[in-house]
C-alpha positions as CSV (number, residue, x, y, z in Angstrom):
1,X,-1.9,70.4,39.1
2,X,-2.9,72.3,36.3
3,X,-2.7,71.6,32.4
4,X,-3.8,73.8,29.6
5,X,-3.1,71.9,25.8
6,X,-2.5,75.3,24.6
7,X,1.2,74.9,27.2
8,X,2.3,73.0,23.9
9,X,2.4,75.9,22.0
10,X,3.7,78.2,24.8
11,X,6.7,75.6,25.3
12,X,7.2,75.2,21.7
13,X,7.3,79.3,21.1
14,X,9.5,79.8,24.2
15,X,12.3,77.1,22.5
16,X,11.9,77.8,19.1
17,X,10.5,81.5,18.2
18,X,11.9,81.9,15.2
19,X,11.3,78.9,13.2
20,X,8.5,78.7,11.2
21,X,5.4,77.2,12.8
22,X,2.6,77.2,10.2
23,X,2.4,78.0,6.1
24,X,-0.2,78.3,4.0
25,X,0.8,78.7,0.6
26,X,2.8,81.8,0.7
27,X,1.8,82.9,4.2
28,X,3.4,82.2,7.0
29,X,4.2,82.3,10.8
30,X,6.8,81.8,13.4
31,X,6.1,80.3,16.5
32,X,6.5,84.0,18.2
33,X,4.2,85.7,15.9
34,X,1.8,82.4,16.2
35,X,1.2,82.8,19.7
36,X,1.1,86.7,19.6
37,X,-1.4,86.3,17.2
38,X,-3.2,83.4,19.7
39,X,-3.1,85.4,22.7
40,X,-4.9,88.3,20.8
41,X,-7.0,86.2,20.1
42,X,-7.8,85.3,23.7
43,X,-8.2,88.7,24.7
44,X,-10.7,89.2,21.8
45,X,-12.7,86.6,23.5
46,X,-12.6,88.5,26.6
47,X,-13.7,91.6,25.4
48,X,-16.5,89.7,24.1
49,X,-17.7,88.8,27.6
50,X,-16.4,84.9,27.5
51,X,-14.9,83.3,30.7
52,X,-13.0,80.2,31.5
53,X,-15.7,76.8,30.5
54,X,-17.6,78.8,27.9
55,X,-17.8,77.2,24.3
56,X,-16.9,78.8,21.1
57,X,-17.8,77.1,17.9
58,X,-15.8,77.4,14.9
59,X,-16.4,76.7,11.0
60,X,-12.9,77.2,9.4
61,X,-11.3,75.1,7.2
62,X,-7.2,74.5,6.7
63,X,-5.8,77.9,6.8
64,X,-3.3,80.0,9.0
65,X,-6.4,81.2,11.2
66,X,-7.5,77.7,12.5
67,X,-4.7,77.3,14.5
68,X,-4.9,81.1,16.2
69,X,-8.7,80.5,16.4
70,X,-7.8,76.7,18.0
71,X,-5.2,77.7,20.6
72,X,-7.0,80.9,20.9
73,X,-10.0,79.5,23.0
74,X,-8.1,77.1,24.6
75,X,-5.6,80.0,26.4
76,X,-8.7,82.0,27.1
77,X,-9.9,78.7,29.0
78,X,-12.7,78.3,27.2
79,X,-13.7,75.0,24.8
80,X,-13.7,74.8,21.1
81,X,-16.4,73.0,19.2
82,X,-14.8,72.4,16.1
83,X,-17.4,72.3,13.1
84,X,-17.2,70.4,10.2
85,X,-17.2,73.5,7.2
86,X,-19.4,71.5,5.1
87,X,-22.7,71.9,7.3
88,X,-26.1,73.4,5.8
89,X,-27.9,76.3,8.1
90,X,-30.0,73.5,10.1
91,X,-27.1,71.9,11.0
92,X,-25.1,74.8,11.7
93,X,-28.2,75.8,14.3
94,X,-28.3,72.1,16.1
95,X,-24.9,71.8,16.7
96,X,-25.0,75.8,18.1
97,X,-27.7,74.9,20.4
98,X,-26.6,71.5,21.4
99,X,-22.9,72.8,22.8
100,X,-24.0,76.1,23.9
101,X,-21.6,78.0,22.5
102,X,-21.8,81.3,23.4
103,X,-19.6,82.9,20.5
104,X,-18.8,81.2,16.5
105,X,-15.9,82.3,14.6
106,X,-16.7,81.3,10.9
107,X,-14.0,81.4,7.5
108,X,-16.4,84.0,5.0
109,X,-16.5,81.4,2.4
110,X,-19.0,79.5,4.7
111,X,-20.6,82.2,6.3
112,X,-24.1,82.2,4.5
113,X,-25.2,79.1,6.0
114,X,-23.4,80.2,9.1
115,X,-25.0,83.3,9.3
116,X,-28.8,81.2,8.7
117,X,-28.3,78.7,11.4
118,X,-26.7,81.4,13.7
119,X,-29.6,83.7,13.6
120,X,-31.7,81.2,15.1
121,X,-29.7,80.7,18.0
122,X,-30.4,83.0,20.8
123,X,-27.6,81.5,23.5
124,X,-24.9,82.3,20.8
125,X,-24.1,86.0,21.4
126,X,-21.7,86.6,18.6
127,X,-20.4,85.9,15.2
128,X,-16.8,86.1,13.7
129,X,-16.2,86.3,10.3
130,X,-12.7,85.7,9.0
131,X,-12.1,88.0,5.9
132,X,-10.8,85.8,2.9
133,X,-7.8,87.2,1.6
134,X,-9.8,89.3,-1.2
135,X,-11.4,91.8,1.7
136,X,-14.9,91.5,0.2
137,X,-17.9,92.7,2.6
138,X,-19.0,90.2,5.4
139,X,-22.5,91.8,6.5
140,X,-24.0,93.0,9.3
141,X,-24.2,90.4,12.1
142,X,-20.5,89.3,11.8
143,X,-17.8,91.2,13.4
144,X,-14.3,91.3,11.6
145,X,-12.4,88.8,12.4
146,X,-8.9,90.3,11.3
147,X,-9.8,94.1,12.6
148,X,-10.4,92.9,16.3
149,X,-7.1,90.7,16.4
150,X,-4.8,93.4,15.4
151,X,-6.7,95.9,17.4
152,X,-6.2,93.5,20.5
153,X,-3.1,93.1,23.0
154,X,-0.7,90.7,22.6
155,X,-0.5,90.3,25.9
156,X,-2.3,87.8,27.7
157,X,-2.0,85.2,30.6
158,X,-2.8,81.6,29.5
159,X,-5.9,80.1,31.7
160,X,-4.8,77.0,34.1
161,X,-6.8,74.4,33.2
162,X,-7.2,71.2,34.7
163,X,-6.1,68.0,33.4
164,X,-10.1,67.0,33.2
165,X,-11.2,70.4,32.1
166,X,-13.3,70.3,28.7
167,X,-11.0,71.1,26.2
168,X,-12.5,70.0,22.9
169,X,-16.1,68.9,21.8
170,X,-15.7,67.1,18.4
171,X,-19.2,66.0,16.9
172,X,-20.2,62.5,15.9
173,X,-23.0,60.0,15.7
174,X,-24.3,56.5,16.0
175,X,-26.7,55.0,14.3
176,X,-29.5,56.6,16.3
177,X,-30.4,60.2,17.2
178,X,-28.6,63.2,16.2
179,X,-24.9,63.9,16.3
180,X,-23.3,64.0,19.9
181,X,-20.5,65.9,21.1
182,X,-17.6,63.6,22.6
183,X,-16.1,66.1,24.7
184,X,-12.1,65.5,25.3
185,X,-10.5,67.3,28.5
186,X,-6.9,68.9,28.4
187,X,-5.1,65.6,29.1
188,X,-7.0,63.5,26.8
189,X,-5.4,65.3,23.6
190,X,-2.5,66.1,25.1
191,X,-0.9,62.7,26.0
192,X,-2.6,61.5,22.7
193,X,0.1,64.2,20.7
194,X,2.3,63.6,22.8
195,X,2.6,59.5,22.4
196,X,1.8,59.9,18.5
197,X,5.1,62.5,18.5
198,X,7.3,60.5,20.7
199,X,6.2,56.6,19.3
200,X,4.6,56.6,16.3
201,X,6.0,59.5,14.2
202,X,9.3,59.8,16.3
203,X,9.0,63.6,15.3
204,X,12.4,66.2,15.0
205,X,12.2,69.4,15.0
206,X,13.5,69.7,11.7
207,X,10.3,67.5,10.4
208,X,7.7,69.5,8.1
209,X,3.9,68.2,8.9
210,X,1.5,68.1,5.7
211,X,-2.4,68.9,7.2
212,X,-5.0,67.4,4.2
213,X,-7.3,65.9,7.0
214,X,-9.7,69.0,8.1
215,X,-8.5,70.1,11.2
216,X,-11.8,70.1,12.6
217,X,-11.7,66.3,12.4
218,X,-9.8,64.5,15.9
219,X,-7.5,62.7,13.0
220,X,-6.2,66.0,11.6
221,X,-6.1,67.9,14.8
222,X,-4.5,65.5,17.0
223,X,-1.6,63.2,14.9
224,X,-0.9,66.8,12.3
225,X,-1.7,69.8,14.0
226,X,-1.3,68.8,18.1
227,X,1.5,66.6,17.5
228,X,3.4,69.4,15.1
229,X,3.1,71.9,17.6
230,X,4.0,70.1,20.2
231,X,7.4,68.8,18.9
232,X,8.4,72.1,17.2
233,X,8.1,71.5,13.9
234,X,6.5,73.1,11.0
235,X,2.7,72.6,9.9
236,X,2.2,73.6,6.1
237,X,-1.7,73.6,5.9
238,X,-3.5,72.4,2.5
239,X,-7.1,73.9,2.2
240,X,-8.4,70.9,0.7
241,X,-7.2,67.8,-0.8
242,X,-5.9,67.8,-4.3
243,X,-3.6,65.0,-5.7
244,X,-1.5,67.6,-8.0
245,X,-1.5,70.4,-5.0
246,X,-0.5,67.8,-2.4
247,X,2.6,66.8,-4.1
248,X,3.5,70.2,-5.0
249,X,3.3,71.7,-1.2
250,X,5.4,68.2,-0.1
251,X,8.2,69.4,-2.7
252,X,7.7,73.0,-2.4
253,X,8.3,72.9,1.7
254,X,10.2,69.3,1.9
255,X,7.5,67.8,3.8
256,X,8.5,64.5,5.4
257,X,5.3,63.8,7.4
258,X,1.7,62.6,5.9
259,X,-1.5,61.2,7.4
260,X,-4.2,60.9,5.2
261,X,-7.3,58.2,4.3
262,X,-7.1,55.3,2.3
263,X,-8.3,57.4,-0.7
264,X,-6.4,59.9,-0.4
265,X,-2.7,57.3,-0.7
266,X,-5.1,55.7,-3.8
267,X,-5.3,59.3,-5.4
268,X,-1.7,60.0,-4.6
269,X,-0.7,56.7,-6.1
270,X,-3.1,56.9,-9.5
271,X,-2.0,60.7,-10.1
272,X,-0.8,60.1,-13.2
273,X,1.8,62.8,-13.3
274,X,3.6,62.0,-9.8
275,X,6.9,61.3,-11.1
276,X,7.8,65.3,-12.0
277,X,7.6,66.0,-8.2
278,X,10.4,65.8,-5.7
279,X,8.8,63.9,-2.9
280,X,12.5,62.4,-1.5
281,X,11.6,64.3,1.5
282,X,9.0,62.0,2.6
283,X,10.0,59.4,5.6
284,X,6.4,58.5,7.1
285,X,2.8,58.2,6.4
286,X,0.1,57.1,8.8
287,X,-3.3,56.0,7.7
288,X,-6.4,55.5,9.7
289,X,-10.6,56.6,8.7
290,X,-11.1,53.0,7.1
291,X,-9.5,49.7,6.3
292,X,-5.9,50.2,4.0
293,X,-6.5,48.0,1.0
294,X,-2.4,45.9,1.2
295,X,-2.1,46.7,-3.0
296,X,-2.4,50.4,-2.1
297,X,0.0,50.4,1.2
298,X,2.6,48.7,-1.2
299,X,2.2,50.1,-4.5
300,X,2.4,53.6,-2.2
301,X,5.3,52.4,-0.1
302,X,7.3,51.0,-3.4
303,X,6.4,54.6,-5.7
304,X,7.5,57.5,-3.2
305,X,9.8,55.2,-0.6
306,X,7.8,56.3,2.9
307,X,6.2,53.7,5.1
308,X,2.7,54.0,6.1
309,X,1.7,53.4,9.5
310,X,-2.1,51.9,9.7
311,X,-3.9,52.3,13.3
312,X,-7.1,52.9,14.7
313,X,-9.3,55.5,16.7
314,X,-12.7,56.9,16.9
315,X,-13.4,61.0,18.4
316,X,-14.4,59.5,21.1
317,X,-10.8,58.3,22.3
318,X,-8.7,61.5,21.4
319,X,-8.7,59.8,18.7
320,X,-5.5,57.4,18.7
321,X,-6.6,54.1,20.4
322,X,-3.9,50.9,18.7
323,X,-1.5,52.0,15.8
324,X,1.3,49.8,13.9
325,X,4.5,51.9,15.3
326,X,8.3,52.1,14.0
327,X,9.5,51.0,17.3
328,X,7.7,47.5,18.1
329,X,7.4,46.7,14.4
330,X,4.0,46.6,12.3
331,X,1.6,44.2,10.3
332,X,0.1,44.9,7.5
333,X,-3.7,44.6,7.6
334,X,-4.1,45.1,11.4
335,X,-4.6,48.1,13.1
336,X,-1.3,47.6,15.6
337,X,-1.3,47.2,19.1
338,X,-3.1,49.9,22.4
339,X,-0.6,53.4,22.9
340,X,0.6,53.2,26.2
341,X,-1.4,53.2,29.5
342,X,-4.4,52.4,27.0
343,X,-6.2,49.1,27.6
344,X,-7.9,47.2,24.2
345,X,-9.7,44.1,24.7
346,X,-12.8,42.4,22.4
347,X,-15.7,41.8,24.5
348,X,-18.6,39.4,23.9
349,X,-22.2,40.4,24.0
350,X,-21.7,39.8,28.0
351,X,-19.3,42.2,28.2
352,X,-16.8,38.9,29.0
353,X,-13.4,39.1,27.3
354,X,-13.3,36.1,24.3
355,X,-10.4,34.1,23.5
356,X,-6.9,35.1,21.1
357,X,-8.4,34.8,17.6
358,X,-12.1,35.4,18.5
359,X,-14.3,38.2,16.9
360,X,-16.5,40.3,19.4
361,X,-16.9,44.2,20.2
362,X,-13.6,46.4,20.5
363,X,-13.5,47.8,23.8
364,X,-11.1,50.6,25.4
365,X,-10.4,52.3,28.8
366,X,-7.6,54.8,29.4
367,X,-6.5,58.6,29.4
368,X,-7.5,58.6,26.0
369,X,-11.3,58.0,26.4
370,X,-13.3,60.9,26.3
371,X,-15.2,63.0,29.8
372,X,-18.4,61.6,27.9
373,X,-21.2,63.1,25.3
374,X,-21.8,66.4,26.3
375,X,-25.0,66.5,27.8
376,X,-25.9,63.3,26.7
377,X,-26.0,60.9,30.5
378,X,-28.5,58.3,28.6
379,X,-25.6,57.7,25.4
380,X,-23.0,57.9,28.2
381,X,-24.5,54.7,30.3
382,X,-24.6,53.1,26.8
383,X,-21.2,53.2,26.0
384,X,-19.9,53.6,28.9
385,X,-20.3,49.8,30.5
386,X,-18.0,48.1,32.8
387,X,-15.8,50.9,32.8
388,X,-15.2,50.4,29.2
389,X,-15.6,52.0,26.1
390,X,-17.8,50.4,23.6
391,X,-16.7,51.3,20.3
392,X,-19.3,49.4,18.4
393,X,-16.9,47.8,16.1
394,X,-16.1,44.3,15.9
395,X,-12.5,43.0,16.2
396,X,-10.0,40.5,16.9
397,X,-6.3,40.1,18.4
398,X,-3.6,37.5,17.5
399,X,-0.9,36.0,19.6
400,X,1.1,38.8,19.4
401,X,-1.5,41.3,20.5
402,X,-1.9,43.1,17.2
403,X,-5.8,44.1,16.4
404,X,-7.7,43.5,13.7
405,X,-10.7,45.4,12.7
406,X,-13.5,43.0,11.0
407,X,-16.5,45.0,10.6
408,X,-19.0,47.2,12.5
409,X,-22.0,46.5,14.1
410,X,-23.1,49.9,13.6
411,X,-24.2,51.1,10.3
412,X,-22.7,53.6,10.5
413,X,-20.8,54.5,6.2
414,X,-17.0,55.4,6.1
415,X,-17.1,57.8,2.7
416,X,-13.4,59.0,1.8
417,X,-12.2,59.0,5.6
418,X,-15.5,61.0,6.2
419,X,-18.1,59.4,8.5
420,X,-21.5,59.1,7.4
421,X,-24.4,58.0,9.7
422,X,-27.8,56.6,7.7
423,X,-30.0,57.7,10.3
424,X,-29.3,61.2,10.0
425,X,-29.9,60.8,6.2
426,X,-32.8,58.8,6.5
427,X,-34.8,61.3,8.6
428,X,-34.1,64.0,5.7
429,X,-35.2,61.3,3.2
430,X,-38.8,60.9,5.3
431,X,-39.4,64.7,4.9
432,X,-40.0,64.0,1.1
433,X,-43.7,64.2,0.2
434,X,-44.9,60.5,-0.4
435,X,-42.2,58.9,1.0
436,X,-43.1,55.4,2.4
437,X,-40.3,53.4,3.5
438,X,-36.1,54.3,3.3
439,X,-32.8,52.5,4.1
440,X,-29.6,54.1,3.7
441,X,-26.8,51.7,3.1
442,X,-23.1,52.2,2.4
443,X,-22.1,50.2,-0.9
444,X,-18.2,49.3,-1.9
445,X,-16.9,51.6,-4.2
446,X,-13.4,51.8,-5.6
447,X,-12.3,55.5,-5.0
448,X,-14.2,56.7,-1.8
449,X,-14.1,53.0,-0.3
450,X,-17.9,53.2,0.3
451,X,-20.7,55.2,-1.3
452,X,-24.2,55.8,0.3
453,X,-27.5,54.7,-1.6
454,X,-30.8,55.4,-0.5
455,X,-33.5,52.3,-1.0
456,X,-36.6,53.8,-1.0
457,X,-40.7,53.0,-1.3
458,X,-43.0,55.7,-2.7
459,X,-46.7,56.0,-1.5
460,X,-48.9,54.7,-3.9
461,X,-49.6,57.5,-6.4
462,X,-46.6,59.2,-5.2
463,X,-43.4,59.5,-8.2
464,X,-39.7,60.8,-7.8
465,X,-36.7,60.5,-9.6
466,X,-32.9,59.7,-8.6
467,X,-32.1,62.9,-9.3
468,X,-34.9,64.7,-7.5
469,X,-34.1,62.9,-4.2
470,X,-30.3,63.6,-4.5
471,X,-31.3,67.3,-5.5
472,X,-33.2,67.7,-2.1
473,X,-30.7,65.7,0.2
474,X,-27.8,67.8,-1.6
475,X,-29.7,71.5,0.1
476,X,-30.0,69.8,3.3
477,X,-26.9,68.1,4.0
478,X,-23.1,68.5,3.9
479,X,-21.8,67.1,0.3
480,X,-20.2,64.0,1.7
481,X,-23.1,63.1,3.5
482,X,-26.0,63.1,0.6
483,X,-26.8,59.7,-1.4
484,X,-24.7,59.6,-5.0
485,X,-27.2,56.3,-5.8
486,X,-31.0,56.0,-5.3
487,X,-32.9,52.9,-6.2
488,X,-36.5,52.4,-5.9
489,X,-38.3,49.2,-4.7
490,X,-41.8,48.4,-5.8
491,X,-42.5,46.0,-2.8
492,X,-41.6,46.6,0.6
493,X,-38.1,46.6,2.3
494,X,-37.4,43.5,3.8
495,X,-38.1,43.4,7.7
496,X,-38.0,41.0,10.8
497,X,-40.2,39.9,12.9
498,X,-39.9,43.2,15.3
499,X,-40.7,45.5,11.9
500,X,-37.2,46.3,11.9
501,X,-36.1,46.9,8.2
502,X,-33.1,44.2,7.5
503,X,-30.6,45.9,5.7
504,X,-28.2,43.8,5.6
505,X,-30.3,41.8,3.2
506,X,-29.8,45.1,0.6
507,X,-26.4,44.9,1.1
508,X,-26.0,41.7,-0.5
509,X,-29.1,41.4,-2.8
């Protein structure tokens, strides 16, 4: 049996051609012209040399291309690494290397630090620059995006994948090492559309999808993108997210689907000219990335009349794992109860299941668990224990079988729905001259939920500023990774008796 994600854009395009898939301000696309436009694209990648199981990267943000780019790779058979567009040049050339990827289609407004970390990657053949809008010059290395896909046929046969065939690799971390790929075969994302189509959002054809989330992120992808697609309805794409822009694309195209962060509804409800925007349209919300503060779901619910959905899911498991759902009712706080044929139980440090009520580690096994870490076996045997997934976050469930998230035992920082992993941030911070000592620590703040803070030790003799650290994190890492506070400690950071640095003992000093 074979299974290609990109069938739910062939079915979708066979039923509905002429509605209108995708828009991007005032572009826009039919389902017909989408996948003309996606099956050039496939036969783009062919005449680049690529075959079924290679891996093309991509740095684009939310605009019309992602999609053709997205479905593009997936009918040529091939995987897409989806990369986050915020990346510097070294990070660009890790996560080249560490997928393989043999081509990289980049958006030209990122394509400097593209270009830097592509350039040092010898297995990745060729670079794709899509033209901004303004046709300004793109170079030598990259190859015109836009010229090759009209010069290509719209003709093209779609691979059959299997069900377990790598479809996506999505990047993310723990609290150790460098980022891993969770790679997600054809089934894993397209059962999770599916269920988030048929039970959560209850989706019509008629419904118009609202993408804030980046699209390179497994929230966006998945419960706006996939899930649009696959129920025939319309995707209207937002570059990036703006409070006053947001409201205006929901009344401009009647949008009556949203999934966003936590900060994003707080932004939404705080925007203090809301009120001149039709946003009647607007039946259902779903929020996920971090912990809902209950003012904020209310004061959101009660101001624009939609009801917000909270779940819970990590890249690693497609991403939709438990979710409140219209159908079996919700409760607010909790993250809702496992999809369907997903199992979610809280473990003890023996990997035993504890009793109703009890916190332990939040566990998961079904068709939404990822193939494993690309090329990562050691990570794999750590996660992967029992035959469960070991989320590394610590939970509980009530009598009625409803989650609740309590905290994490990584330490790992959830900045405005984005991810942030200290380890990563504290090897940048010990390439400082005269650094001694560092711990990066997430610390509550109002808008983005948690901020990141760098507690550092200096050599003796050795003197920095704030604003001199932040300086050098801000030209080595993406913006929502780099520390916005800095604090410096005269005596050594507090350790146990292993050397370990405590940092919880920061967190509440």
């Amino acid at each position: 049996m074979s299974l290609n994600l990109g069938t739910i854009l062939q079915e979708s395009a066979k039923k509905r051609p002429d509605k209108v898939a995708v828009i991007q301000g005032e572009r826009s696309v039919t389902y017909r012209e989408l996948e003309e436009k996606v099956k050039r694209f496939a036969n783009v990648l062919r005449s680049l040399g690529l075959e079924p199981g290679d891996k093309v990267a991509t740095m684009v943000p939310n605009i019309l291309e992602f999609p053709i780019t997205y479905y593009g790779i997936l009918y040529a058979g091939c995987e897409v690494v989806p990369l986050n567009i915020l990346l510097r040049d070294l990070e660009v050339e890790y996560h080249l290397e560490d997928s393989g990827a043999a081509a990289f289609v980049v958006a030209e407004s990122y394509l400097e630090p593209a270009v830097k970390g592509f350039s040092r990657v010898d297995t990745c053949r060729d670079i794709l620059c899509i033209e901004d809008q303004g046709g300004k010059q793109i170079g030598d290395q990259a190859k015109p995006f836009g010229k090759l896909l009209d010069e290509a046929s719209p003709e093209f046969d779609m691979h059959q994948s299997m069900p377990d065939d790598g479809a996506v690799i999505i990047y993310t971390s723990g609290t150790t090492g460098r980022p891993k790929g969770a790679e997600l075969g054809h089934f894993n994302l397209f059962f999770n559309c599916h269920y988030c189509a048929e039970e959560l959002m209850e989706y019509g054809e008629d419904d118009v999808c609202i993408a804030v989330l980046p699209l390179y992120h497994s929230f966006g992808q998945t419960c706006s993108m996939n899930t649009t697609i696959h129920s025939g309805g319309t995707l209207t794409v937002v570059p990036r997210f703006d409070p006053e822009l947001v409201l205006e694309t929901i009344a401009r195209d009647k949008v009556s689907i949203f999934q966003g962060v936590p900060t994003m509804f707080l932004y939404l409800l705080s925007f203090p000219e809301a009120e001149k925007y039709d946003t009647s349209s607007l039946r259902l919300c779903m929020s996920g990335g971090a912990a809902m503060p209950v003012e904020v779901l209310k004061g959101f619910e009660s101001k624009f009349g939609a009801q917000i959905l909270e779940g819970y899911g990590l890249s690693e498991t497609s991403p939709v794992a438990t979710f409140n759902t219209p159908k079996l009712g919700r409760k607010v706080g909790s993250i809702g109860i496992p999809l369907w044929g997903a199992d979610v139980k809280i473990f003890d440090e023996n990997d035993t299941e504890v009793p109703v009520g009890e916190v332990g580690e939040v566990v998961i096994r079904g068709h939404n668990v990822m193939k494993g870490y690309y090329n990562r076996p050691e990570a794999n045997k750590e996660v992967m224990r029992s035959g469960w997934f070991h989320t590394g976050d610590l939970g509980k469930m009530d009598e009625d079988g409803f989650f609740y998230i309590v905290d994490r035992k990584k330490d790992m920082i959830i900045r405005g729905g984005y991810n942030v992993y200290p380890r990563e941030i504290e090897e940048v911070l010990y390439g400082y001259p005269g650094v001694l000592e560092v711990a990066v620590i997430g610390v509550q703040d109002e808008v983005m939920g948690e901020d990141v803070k760098a507690c550092m030790v200096m050599e003796e003799g050795a003197e920095a500023t704030a604003e001199q650290i932040i300086s050098y994190c801000k030209e080595r890492l993406a913006a929502y990774k780099y520390p916005r506070i800095v604090e410096f400690f005269d005596e050594p950071l507090p350790k146990g008796p292993t050397g370990k640095i405590l940092k919880r003992e920061m967190r509440t000093s």
